[in-house]
C-alpha positions in Angstrom: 22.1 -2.4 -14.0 18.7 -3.1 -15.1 17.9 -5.6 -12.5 19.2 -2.3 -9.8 16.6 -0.2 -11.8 13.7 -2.6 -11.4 14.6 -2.9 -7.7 14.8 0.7 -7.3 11.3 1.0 -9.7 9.6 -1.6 -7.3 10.6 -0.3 -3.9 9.2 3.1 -5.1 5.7 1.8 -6.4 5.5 -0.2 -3.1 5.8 2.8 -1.1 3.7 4.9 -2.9 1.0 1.7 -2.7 1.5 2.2 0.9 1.4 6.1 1.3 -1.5 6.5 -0.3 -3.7 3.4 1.3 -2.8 5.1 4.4 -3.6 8.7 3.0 -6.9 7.1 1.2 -8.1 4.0 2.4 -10.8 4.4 -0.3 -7.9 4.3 -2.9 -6.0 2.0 -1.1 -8.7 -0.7 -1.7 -8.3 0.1 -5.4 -4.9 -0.2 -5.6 -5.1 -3.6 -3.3 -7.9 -5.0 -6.1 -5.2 -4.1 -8.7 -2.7 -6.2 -7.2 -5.0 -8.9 -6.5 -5.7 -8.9 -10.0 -2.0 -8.5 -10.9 -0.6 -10.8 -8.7 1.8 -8.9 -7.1 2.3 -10.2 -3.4 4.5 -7.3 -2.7 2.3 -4.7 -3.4 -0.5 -6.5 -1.8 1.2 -6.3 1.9 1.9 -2.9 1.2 -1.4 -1.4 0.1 -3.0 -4.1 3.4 -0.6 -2.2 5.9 -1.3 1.2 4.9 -5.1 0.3 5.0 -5.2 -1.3 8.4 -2.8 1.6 9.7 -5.3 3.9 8.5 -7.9 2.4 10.5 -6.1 1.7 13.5 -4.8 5.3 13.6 -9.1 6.4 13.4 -9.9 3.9 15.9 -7.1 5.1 18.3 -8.0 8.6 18.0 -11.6 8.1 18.2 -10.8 6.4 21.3 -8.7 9.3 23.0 
């Protein structure tokens, strides 16, 4: 059960790491130092894809 709840606990914080790196890129370099620092790898891809989203999405709609 516990190893359900740290899956659960993980997927959440990884998609919150993602949300708002897309919502805030500015925060979403915090939270990508943090798991740098951390060394969480999940959490790293997560936080990078919601930052490069973010910028791709103001690039695209710059654009058009």
């Amino acid at each position: 059960m516990s190893h359900k709840l740290n899956f659960v606990k993980s997927y959440i914080l990884n998609a919150l790491a993602f949300v708002f790196s897309y919502c805030m890129p500015v925060a979403g370099f915090f939270i990508l130092g943090y798991a740098l620092k951390k060394d969480l790898p999940q959490t790293r891809i997560y936080a990078s894809c919601g930052i490069l989203l973010a910028f791709l999405t103001q690039i695209v709609t710059r654009l058009v």
